[in-house]
N, C-alpha and C positions, 0 to 999 in steps of 0.2 A: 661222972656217971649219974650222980645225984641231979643234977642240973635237965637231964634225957630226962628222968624219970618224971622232973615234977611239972613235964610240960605231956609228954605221952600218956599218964596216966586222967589229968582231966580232958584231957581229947577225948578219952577214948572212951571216959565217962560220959561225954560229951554225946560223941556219935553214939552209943548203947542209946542213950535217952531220945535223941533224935528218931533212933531205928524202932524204937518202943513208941513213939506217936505218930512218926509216921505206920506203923503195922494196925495202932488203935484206929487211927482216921480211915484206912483201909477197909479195914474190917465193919467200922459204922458206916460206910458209905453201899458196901455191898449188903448189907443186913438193909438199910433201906432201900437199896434198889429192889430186895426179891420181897421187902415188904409189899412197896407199889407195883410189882408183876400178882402177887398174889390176890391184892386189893383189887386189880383191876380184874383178874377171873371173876371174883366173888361177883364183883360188881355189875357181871356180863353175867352172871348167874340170875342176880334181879330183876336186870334189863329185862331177859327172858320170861323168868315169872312175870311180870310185870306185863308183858305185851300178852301171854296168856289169858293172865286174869280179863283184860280188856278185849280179849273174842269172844268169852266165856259170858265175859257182861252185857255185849252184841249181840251174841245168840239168845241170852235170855231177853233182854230188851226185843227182842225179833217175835220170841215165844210171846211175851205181854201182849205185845201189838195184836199179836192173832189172836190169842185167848182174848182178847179184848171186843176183837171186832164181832168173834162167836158168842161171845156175852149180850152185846150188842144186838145181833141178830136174834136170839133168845127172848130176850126184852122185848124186841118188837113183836115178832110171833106172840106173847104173851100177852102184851097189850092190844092186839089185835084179836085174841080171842076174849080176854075178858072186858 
């Protein structure tokens, strides 16, 4: 009986430890998977702002150009009365 035990009991210490790294590597593998799902939201988040910011800066770039050319127009009218 002694001879069972002292081959069963490091097995079976054996597989515990096994079933313990395999569960850790498990567990790191899915914690970084829904990190990169999350990361990529966020990321689709910027994207957005991002294309925002750049129509916001379009429209104002659009606004200059005209303020510019009524400035323009201004000036002349002005130099043309004085």
């Amino acid at each position: 009986m002694t001879d069972l035990n002292s081959i069963v009991i490091p097995i079976a210490v054996m597989l515990i430890l096994f079933g313990a790294i395999s569960a850790c590597v498990a567990f790191y593998f899915r914690f970084e998977r829904r990190r990169a799902e999350l990361l990529t939201a966020e990321m689709a988040g910027y994207r957005e702002l991002a294309e925002r910011a750049l129509a916001q800066q379009e429209e104002s770039r659009a606004r200059i150009a005209e303020l510019t050319g009524k400035v323009a127009e201004v000036e002349r009218i002005l130099r043309s009365v004085g």
